[in-house]
MARDRENGU-14270 format. One record per residue (C-alpha): z negated, x, y negated. Coordinates in steps of 0.02 Angstrom, whole numbers, always signed. Example, Ala and Ser with C-alpha at 12.3 -4.5 7.8 and 13.67 -1.06 7.14 Angstrom:
<nodes>
node Z: -390&X: +615&Y: +225 .
node Z: -357&X: +684&Y: +53 .
</nodes>
This chain:
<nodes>
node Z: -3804&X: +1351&Y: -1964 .
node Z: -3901&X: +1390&Y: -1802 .
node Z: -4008&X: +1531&Y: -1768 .
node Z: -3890&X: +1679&Y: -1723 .
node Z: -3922&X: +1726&Y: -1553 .
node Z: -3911&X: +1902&Y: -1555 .
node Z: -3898&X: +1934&Y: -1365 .
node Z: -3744&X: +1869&Y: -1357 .
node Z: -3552&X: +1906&Y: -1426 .
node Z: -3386&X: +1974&Y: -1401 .
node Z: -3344&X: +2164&Y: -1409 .
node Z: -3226&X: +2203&Y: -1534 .
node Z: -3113&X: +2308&Y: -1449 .
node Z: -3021&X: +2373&Y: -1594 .
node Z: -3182&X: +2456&Y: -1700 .
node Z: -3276&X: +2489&Y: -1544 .
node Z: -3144&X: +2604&Y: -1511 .
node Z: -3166&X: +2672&Y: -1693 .
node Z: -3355&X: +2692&Y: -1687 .
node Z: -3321&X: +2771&Y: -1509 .
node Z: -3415&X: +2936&Y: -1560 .
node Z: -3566&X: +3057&Y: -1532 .
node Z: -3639&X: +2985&Y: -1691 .
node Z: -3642&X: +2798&Y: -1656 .
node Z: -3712&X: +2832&Y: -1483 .
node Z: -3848&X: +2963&Y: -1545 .
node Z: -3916&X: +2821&Y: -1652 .
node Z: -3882&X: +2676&Y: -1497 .
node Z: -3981&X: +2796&Y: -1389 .
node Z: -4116&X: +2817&Y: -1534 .
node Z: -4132&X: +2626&Y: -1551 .
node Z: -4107&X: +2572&Y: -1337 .
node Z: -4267&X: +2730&Y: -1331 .
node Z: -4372&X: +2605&Y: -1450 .
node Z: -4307&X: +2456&Y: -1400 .
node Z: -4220&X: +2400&Y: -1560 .
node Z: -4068&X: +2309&Y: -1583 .
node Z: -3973&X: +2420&Y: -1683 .
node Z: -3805&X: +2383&Y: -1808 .
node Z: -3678&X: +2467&Y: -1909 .
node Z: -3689&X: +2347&Y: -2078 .
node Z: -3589&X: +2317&Y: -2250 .
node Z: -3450&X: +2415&Y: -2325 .
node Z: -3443&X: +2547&Y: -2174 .
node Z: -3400&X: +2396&Y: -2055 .
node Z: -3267&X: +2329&Y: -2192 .
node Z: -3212&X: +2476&Y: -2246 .
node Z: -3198&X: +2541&Y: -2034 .
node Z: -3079&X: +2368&Y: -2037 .
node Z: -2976&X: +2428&Y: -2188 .
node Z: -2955&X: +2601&Y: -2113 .
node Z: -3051&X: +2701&Y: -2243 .
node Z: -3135&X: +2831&Y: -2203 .
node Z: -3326&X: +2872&Y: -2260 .
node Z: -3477&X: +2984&Y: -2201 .
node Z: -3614&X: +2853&Y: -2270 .
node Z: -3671&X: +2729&Y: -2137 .
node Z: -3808&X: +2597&Y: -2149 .
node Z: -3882&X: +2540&Y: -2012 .
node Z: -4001&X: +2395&Y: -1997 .
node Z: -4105&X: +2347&Y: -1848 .
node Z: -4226&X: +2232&Y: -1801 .
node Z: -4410&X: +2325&Y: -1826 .
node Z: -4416&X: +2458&Y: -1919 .
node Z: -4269&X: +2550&Y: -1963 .
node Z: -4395&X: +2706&Y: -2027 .
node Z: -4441&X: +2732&Y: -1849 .
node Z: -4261&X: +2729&Y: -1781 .
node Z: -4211&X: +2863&Y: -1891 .
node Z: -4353&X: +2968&Y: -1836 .
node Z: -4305&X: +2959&Y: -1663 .
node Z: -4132&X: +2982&Y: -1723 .
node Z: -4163&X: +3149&Y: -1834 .
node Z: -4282&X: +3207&Y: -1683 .
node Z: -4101&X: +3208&Y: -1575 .
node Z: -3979&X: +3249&Y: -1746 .
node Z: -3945&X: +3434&Y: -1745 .
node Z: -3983&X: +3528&Y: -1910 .
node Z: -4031&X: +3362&Y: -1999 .
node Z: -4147&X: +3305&Y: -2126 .
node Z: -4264&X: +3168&Y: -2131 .
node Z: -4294&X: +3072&Y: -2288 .
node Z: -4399&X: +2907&Y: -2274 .
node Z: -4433&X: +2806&Y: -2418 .
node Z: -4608&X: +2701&Y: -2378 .
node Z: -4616&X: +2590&Y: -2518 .
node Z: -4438&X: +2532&Y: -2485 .
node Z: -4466&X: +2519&Y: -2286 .
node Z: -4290&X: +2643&Y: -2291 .
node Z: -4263&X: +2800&Y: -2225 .
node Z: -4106&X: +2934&Y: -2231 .
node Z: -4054&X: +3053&Y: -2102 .
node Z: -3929&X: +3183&Y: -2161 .
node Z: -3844&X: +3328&Y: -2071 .
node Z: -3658&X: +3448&Y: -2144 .
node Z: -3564&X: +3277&Y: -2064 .
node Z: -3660&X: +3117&Y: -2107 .
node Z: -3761&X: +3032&Y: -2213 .
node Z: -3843&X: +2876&Y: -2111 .
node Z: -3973&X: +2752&Y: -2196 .
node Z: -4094&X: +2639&Y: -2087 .
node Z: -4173&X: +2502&Y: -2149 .
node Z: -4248&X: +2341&Y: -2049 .
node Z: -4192&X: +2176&Y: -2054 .
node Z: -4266&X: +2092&Y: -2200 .
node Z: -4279&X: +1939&Y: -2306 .
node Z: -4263&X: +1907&Y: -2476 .
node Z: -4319&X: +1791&Y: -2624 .
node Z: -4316&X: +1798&Y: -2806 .
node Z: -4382&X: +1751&Y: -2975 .
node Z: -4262&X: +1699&Y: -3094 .
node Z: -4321&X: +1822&Y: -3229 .
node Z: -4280&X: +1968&Y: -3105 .
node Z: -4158&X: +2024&Y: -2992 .
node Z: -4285&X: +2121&Y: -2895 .
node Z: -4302&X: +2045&Y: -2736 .
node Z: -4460&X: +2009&Y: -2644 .
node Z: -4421&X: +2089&Y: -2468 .
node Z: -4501&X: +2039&Y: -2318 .
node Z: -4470&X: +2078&Y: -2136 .
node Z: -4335&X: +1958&Y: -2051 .
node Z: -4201&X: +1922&Y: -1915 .
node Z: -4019&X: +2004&Y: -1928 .
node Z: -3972&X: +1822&Y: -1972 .
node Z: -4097&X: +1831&Y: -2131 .
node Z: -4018&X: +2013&Y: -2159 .
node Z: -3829&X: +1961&Y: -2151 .
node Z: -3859&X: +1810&Y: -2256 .
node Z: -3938&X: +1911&Y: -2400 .
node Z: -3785&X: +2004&Y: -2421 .
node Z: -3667&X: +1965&Y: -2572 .
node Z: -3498&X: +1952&Y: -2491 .
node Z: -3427&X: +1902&Y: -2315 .
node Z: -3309&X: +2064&Y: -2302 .
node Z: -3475&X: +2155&Y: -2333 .
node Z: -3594&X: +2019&Y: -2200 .
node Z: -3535&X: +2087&Y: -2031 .
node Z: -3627&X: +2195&Y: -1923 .
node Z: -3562&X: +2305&Y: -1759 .
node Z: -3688&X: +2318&Y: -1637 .
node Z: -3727&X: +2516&Y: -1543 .
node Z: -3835&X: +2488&Y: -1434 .
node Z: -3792&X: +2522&Y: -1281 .
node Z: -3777&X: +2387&Y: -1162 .
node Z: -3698&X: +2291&Y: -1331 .
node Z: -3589&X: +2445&Y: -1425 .
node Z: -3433&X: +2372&Y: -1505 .
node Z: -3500&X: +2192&Y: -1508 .
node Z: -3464&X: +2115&Y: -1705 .
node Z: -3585&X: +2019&Y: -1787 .
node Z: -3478&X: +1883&Y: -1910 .
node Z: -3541&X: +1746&Y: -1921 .
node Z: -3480&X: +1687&Y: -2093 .
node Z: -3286&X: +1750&Y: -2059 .
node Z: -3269&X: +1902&Y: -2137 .
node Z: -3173&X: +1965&Y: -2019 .
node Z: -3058&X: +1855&Y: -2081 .
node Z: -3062&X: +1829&Y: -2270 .
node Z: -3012&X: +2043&Y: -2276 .
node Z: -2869&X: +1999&Y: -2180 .
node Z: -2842&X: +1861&Y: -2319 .
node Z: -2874&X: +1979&Y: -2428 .
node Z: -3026&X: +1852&Y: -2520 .
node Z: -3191&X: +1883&Y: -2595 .
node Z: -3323&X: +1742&Y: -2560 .
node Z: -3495&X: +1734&Y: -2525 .
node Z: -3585&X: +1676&Y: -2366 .
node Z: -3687&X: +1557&Y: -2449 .
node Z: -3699&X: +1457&Y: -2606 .
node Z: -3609&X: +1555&Y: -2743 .
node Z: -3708&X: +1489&Y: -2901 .
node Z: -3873&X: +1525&Y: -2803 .
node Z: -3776&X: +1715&Y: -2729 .
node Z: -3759&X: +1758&Y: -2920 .
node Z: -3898&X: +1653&Y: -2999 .
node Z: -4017&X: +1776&Y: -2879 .
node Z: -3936&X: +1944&Y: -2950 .
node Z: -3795&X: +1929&Y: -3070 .
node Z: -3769&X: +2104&Y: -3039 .
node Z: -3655&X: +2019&Y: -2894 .
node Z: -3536&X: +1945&Y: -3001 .
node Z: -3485&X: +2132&Y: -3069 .
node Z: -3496&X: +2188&Y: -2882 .
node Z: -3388&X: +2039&Y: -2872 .
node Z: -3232&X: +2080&Y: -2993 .
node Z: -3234&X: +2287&Y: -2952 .
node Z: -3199&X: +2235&Y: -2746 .
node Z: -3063&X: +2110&Y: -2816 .
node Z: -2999&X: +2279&Y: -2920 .
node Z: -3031&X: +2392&Y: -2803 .
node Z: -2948&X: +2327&Y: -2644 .
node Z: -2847&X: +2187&Y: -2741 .
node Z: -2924&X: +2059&Y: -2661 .
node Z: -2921&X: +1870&Y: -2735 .
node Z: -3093&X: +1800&Y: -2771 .
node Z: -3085&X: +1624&Y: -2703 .
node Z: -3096&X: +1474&Y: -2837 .
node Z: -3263&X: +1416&Y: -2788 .
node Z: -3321&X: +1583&Y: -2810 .
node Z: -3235&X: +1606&Y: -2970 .
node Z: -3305&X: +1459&Y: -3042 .
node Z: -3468&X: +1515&Y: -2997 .
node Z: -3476&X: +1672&Y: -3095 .
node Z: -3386&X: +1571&Y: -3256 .
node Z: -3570&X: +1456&Y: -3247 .
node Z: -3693&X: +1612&Y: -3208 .
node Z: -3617&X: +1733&Y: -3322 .
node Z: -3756&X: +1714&Y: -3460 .
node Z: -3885&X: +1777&Y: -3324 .
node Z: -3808&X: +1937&Y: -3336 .
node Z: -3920&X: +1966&Y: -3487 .
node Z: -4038&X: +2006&Y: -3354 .
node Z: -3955&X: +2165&Y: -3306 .
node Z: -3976&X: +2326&Y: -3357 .
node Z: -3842&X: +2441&Y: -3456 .
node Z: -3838&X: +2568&Y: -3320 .
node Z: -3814&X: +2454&Y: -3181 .
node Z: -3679&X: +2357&Y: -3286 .
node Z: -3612&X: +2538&Y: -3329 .
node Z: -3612&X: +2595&Y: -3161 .
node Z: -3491&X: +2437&Y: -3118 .
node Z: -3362&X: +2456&Y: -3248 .
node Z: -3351&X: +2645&Y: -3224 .
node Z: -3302&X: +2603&Y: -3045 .
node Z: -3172&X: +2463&Y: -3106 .
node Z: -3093&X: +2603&Y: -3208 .
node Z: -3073&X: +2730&Y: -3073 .
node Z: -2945&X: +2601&Y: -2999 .
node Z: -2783&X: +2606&Y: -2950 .
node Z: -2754&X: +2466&Y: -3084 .
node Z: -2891&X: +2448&Y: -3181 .
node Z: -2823&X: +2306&Y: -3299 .
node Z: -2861&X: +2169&Y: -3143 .
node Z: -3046&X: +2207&Y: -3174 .
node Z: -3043&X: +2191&Y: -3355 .
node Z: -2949&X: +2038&Y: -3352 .
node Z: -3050&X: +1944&Y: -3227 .
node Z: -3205&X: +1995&Y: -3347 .
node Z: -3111&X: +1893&Y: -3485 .
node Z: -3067&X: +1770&Y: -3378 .
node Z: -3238&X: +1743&Y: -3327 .
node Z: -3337&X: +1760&Y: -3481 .
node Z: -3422&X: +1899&Y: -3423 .
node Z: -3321&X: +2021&Y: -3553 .
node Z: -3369&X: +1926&Y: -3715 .
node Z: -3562&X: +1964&Y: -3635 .
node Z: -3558&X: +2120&Y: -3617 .
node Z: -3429&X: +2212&Y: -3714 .
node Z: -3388&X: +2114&Y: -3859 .
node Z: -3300&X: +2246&Y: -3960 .
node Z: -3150&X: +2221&Y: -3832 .
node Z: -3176&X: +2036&Y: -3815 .
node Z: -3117&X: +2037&Y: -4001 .
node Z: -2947&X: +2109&Y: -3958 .
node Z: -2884&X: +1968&Y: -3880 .
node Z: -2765&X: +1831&Y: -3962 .
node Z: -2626&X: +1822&Y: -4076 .
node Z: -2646&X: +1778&Y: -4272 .
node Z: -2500&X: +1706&Y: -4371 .
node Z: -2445&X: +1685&Y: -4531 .
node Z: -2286&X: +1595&Y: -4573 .
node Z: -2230&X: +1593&Y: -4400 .
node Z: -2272&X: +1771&Y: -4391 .
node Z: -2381&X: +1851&Y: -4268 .
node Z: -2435&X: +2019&Y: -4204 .
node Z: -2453&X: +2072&Y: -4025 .
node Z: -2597&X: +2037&Y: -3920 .
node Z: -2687&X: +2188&Y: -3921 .
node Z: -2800&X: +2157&Y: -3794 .
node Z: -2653&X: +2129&Y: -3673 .
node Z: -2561&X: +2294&Y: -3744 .
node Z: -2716&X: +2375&Y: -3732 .
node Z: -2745&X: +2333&Y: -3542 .
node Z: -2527&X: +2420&Y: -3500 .
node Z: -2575&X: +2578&Y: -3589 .
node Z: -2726&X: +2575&Y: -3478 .
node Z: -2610&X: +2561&Y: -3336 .
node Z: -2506&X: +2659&Y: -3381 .
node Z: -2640&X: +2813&Y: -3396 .
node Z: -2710&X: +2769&Y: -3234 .
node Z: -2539&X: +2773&Y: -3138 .
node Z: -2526&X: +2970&Y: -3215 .
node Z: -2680&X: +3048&Y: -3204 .
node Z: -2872&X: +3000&Y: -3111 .
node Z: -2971&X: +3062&Y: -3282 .
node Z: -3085&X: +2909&Y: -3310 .
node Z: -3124&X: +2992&Y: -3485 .
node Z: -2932&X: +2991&Y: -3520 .
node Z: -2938&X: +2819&Y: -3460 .
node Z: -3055&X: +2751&Y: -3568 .
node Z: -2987&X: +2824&Y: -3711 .
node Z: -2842&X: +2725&Y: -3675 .
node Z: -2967&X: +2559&Y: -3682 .
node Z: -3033&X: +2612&Y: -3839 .
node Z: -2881&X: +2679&Y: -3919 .
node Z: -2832&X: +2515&Y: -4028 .
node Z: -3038&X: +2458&Y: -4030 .
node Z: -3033&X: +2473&Y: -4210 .
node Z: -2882&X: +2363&Y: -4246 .
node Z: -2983&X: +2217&Y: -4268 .
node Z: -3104&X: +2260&Y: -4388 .
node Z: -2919&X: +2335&Y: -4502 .
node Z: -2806&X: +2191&Y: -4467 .
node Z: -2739&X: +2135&Y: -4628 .
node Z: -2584&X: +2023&Y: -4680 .
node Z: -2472&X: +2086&Y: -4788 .
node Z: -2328&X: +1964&Y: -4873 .
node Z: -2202&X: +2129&Y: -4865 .
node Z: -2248&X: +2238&Y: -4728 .
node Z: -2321&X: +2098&Y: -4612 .
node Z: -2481&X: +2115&Y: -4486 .
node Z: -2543&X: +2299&Y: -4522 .
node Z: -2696&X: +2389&Y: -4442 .
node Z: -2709&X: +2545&Y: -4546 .
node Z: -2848&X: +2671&Y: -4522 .
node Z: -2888&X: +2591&Y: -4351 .
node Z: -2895&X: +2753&Y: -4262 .
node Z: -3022&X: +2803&Y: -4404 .
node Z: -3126&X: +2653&Y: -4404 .
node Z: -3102&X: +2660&Y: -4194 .
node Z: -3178&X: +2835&Y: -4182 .
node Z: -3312&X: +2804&Y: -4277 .
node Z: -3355&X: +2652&Y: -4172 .
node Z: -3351&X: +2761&Y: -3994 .
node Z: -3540&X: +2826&Y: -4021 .
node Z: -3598&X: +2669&Y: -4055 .
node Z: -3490&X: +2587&Y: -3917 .
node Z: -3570&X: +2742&Y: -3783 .
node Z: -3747&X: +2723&Y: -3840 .
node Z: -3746&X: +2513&Y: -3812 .
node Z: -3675&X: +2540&Y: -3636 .
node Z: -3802&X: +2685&Y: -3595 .
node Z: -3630&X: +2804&Y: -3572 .
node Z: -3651&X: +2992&Y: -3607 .
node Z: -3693&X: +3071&Y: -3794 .
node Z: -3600&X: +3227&Y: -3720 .
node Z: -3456&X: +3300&Y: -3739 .
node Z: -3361&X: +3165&Y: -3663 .
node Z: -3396&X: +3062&Y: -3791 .
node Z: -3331&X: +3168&Y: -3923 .
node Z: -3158&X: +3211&Y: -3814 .
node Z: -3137&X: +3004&Y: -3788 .
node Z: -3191&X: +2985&Y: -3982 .
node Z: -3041&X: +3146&Y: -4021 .
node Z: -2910&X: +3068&Y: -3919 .
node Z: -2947&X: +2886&Y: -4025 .
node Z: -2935&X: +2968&Y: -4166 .
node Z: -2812&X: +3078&Y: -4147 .
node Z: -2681&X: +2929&Y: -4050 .
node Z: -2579&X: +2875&Y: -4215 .
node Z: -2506&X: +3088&Y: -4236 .
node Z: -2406&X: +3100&Y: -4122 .
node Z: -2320&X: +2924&Y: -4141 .
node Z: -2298&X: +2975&Y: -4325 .
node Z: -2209&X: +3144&Y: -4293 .
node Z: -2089&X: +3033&Y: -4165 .
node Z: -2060&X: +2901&Y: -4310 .
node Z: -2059&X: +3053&Y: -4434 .
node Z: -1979&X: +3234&Y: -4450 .
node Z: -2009&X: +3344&Y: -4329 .
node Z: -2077&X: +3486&Y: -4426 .
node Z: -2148&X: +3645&Y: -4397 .
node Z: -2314&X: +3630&Y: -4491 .
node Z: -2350&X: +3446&Y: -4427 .
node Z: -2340&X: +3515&Y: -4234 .
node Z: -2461&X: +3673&Y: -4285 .
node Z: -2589&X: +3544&Y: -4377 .
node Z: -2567&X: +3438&Y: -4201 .
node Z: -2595&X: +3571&Y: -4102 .
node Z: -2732&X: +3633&Y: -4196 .
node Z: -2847&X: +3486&Y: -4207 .
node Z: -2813&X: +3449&Y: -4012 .
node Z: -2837&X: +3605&Y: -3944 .
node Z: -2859&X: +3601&Y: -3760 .
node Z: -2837&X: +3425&Y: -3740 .
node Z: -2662&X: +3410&Y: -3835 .
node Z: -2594&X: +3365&Y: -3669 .
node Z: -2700&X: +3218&Y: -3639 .
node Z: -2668&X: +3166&Y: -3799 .
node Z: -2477&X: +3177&Y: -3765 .
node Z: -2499&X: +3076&Y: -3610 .
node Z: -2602&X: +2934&Y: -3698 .
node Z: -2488&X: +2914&Y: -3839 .
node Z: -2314&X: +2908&Y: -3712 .
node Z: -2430&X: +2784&Y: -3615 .
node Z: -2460&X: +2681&Y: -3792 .
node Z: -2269&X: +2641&Y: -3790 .
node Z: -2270&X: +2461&Y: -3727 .
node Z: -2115&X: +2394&Y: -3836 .
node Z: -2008&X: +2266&Y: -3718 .
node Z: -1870&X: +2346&Y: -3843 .
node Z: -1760&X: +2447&Y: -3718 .
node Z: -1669&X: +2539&Y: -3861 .
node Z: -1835&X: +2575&Y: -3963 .
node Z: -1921&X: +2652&Y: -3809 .
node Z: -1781&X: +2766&Y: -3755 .
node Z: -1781&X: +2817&Y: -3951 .
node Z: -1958&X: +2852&Y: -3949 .
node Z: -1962&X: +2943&Y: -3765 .
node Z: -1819&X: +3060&Y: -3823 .
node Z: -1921&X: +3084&Y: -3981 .
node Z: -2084&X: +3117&Y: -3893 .
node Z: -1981&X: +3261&Y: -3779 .
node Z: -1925&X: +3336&Y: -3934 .
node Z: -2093&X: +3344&Y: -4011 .
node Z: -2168&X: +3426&Y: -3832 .
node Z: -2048&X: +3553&Y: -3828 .
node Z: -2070&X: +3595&Y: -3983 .
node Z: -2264&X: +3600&Y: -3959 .
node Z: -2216&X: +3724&Y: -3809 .
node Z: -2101&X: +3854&Y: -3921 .
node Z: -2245&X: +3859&Y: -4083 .
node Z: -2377&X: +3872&Y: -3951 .
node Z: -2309&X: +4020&Y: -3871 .
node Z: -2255&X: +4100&Y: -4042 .
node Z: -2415&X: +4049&Y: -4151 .
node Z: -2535&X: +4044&Y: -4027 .
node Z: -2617&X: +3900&Y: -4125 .
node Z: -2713&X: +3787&Y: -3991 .
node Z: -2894&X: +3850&Y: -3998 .
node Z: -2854&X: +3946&Y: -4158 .
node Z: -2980&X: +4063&Y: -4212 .
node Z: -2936&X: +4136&Y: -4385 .
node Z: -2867&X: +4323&Y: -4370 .
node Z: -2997&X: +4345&Y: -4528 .
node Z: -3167&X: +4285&Y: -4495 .
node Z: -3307&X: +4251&Y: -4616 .
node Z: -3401&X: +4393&Y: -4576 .
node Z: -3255&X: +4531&Y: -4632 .
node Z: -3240&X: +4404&Y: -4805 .
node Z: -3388&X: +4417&Y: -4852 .
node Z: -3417&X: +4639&Y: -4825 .
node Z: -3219&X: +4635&Y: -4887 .
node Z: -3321&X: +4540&Y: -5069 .
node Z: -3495&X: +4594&Y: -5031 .
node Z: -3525&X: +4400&Y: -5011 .
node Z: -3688&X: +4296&Y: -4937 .
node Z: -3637&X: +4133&Y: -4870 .
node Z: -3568&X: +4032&Y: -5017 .
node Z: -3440&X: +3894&Y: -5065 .
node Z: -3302&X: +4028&Y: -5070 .
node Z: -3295&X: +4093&Y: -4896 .
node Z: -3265&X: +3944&Y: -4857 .
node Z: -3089&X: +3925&Y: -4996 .
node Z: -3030&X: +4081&Y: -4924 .
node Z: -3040&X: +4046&Y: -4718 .
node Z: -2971&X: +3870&Y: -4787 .
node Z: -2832&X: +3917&Y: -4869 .
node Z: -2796&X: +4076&Y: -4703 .
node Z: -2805&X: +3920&Y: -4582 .
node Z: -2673&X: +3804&Y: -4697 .
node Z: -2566&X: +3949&Y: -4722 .
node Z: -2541&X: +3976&Y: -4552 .
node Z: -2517&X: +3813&Y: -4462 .
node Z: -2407&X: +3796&Y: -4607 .
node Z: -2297&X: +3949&Y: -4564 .
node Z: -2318&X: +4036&Y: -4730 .
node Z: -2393&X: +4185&Y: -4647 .
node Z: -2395&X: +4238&Y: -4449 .
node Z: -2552&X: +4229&Y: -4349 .
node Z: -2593&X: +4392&Y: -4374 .
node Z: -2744&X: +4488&Y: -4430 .
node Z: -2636&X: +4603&Y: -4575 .
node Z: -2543&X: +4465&Y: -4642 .
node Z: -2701&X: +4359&Y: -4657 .
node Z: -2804&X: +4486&Y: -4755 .
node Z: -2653&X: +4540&Y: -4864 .
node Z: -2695&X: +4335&Y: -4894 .
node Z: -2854&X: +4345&Y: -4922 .
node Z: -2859&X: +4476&Y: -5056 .
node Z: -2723&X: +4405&Y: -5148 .
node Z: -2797&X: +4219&Y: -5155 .
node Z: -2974&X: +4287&Y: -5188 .
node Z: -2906&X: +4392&Y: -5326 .
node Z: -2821&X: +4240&Y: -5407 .
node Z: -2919&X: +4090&Y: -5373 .
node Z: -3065&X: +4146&Y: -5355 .
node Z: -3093&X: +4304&Y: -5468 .
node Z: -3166&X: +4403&Y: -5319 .
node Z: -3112&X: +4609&Y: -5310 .
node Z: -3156&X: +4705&Y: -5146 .
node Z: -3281&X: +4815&Y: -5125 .
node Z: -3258&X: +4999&Y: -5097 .
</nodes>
C-alpha cells in the first residue's frame, strides 16, 4: 500500500454533519493554531457510524497530541488538563467531554511482551497499528479538511457488513498482542458482528500466546462479553477458538455428551450457555449473570452413571460453590461480597427446583426464604431461567409450579416476616435469662427458636419464642432461669 497522502480525500457528508459541533471545531481550531493535522480516531468514529452515542473522544494528530490539548484546554471552558509524559498522552475533561490526544505513533514488539515500543510516526503508521478496520478510520477537524474520512483499509465498509477483520496480517495482529483476539470475540458479541474466516483462523493458531496476558486484562474482556445483550456468542466463539480451554478450563470441561448404553446426558455446557441467556434477556446484573455460568460448574467433577437412575450429578451445587473462590481468585475477580452472593445463588440453585418437583410446604418456603434473604428473587429468576427442557408439557408443569411456589413465598413473607430473620430472642437475653457466658448451649437454644419458626411451630414473635426457650432449656438442657 502507498503512502497515505493525507492532504487529500473526500468529505464524508453524513458524519461531518454528526461531528458538526462546538467541540470538534474547538479542537480543529486548537490543532489549524499549531499547525497539526488533527483526527477523530477508533471506536468514536465507528461507533459515530453505528449511531451510538459517547462523551470519550480520541484524537490523534500528527506532532504532538500533548500540545494540542493544551491549546485546546487553554480555549475549553471549566476544563481540566491531564497530560501523561511518559505515554506522550494527554486528557482534557470538562461536565460534557472527555477528549484524549495522543500523536501519531509507531509500534513494534517483542514476542515475550505485548508492550509495544512506541515511536513517533505518520497517521498511516497510526491507523495501521490499530487491531480492527471498524476501529482504523479517522475523521479529519481541521478546518480547511473537517468531515474528510480517513479509511483506507474499508472499514467503512466491513460495519456495514457487519465483519471483524484486521488491516493487516491477522497471525502477526494477534501474534503482537493476543489481548486482540479477546478484543476480537467481545466486538463480535457486542455488536454481533461475524469475524471473517481468515481472521478466525488466526486466533485458533495464536491462542496459546494468550499465556502472555494478564488475568485482569483477560478479566476485563470477559466481564464486557457478559454485559451483552447475548452473552452466549462470546462464550461460544472462545470454545470455538480454543481460547476457552486456555483460560477458563473449569467451563471448558462442561462441554460434550457421555453415554452409556445408548444413553446420554445433556450437554451442559450448551444448557449452561440458554440459562445464561435467558438471565441476560431479564435483568443487566452481571453478578446474576455469572451465577448463571457457574450454576452447573460443579457437574463435572459429580457426574456419575448409575445402571437405575441413569447420568446423575448430585451435590453439584455443593461441590460448585465451593469451587467459586477458587474460580474468582484465578481470574483476579473480587474476594467481596460478590463473590459470596454468586457463590449463594450456586449453591442455593437446586431448592427451588426441588420444592417445584416436591410439595409445596410451608416450612420448605420459610427455610428458602431464610437462607436467601435479600436475594431470594434473584435466585427465583436463575432457577426459572435454568428450565431449558425442549419438553413443552414438562415446562408448563414446572412454570405453573414455580408460580405456586412464588406466591406462596409472597403470603409467608408477609405473615412470618422470615427474609433477613433475626431471632425475636437473641443470645444476649439467653444467656442473663440462664446467667450464661458464651457456651455450646446458647447456641441449642437460638437453634432450636430459628427451626421452630421457619417450621411454623411457633409465630415470629418475641413471647412465643421465650415461652420456647424456657421450656427447651428446662428439658434438654437442664438450665432454670435466674431470678
Amino acid at each position: 500500500m502507498t503512502e497515505f497522502d493525507s492532504q487529500t480525500g473526500q468529505v464524508h457528508e453524513e458524519l461531518a454533519a454528526r461531528i458538526d459541533k462546538p467541540v470538534f471545531h474547538l479542537v480543529g481550531e486548537a490543532a489549524d493554531a499549531l499547525g497539526r493535522e488533527c483526527y477523530v480516531v477508533g471506536g468514536y468514529v465507528r461507533d459515530l457510524m453505528l449511531g451510538r452515542a459517547s462523551k470519550d473522544i480520541d484524537f490523534v494528530t500528527v506532532g504532538s497530541g500533548i500540545e494540542v490539548a493544551r491549546e485546546v484546554a487553554a480555549k475549553l471552558k471549566r476544563s481540566h488538563l491531564s497530560v501523561f509524559r511518559n505515554f506522550g498522552t494527554a486528557q482534557v475533561k470538562n461536565r460534557d467531554y472527555e477528549l484524549e490526544f495522543v500523536g501519531a505513533r509507531k509500534e513494534s514488539y517483542h514476542r515475550e511482551s505485548r508492550n509495544p515500543i512506541v515511536e513517533d510516526g505518520t497517521l498511516h503508521d497510526d491507523i495501521s497499528r490499530r487491531d480492527f478496520t471498524v476501529n482504523a478510520m479517522a475523521l479529519c477537524v481541521n478546518k480547511d479538511r473537517f468531515g474528510v474520512l480517513v479509511d483506507m483499509y474499508g472499514g467503512e465498509e466491513d460495519l456495514r457488513n457487519r465483519l471483524i477483520r484486521t488491516p493487516l496480517d491477522p497471525d502477526i495482529t494477534f501474534s503482537d498482542d493476543p489481548l486482540r483476539m479477546m478484543r476480537a470475540i467481545r466486538f463480535a458479541t457486542q455488536l454481533n458482528f461475524e469475524i471473517v474466516p481468515e481472521t478466525f483462523e488466526a486466533i485458533r493458531r495464536n491462542a496459546p500466546r494468550i499465556s502472555i496476558i494478564s488475568r485482569e486484562r483477560i478479566m476485563d474482556e470477559l466481564m464486557k462479553i457478559m454485559r451483552s445483550e447475548k452473552p452466549s456468542t462470546g462464550w461460544i466463539l472462545l470454545l470455538r477458538t480454543g481460547l476457552l480451554k486456555l483460560i477458563f478450563p473449569e467451563l471448558y470441561a462442561l462441554r460434550g455428551v457421555d453415554q452409556v448404553h445408548g444413553v446420554g446426558h445433556k450437554d451442559n455446557f450448551y444448557h449452561t450457555l440458554s440459562v445464561l441467556d435467558n438471565v441476560a434477556a431479564n435483568s443487566d446484573n452481571v453478578w446474576l449473570r455469572w451465577s448463571a455460568l457457574l450454576h452447573d460448574i460443579g457437574k463435572p467433577a459429580t457426574k456419575r452413571w448409575d445402571e437405575k437412575a441413569g447420568w446423575t450429578f448430585y451435590g453439584h451445587n455443593v461441590v460448585g460453590a465451593k469451587m467459586v473462590p477458587r474460580i474468582f481468585r484465578k481470574m483476579k475477580f473480587p474476594l467481596n461480597d460478590k463473590m459470596k452472593y454468586v457463590q449463594k445463588l450456586v449453591d442455593l440453585h437446586m431448592r427451588p427446583i426441588a420444592l417445584v418437583e416436591e410439595e409445596v410446604t410451608d416450612s420448605a418456603v420459610r427455610r428458602l426464604l431464610f437462607d436467601a434473604g435479600d436475594d431470594v428473587d434473584d435466585l427465583m429468576l436463575l432457577c426459572s431461567a435454568d428450565i431449558t427442557s425442549k419438553n413443552r408439557d414438562k415446562v408448563e408443569r414446572f412454570r405453573h409450579n414455580y408460580e405456586l411456589v412464588k406466591r406462596k413465598m409472597i403470603e409467608l413473607e408477609e405473615r412470618d416476616r422470615i427474609r433477613n430473620f433475626q431471632p425475636p430472642v437473641d443470645g444476649t437475653e439467653i444467656m442473663s435469662t440462664f446467667a450464661l457466658g458464651q457456651c455450646r448451649q446458647v447456641g441449642l437454644i437460638k437453634e432450636r427458636i430459628k427451626n421452630a419458626i421457619l417450621d411454623g411451630e411457633i409465630p415470629n414473635e418475641h413471647d412465643a419464642a421465650r415461652r420456647l426457650m424456657i421450656e427447651f432449656a428446662g428439658s434438654e438442657l437442664g438450665l432454670v432461669p435466674v431470678e
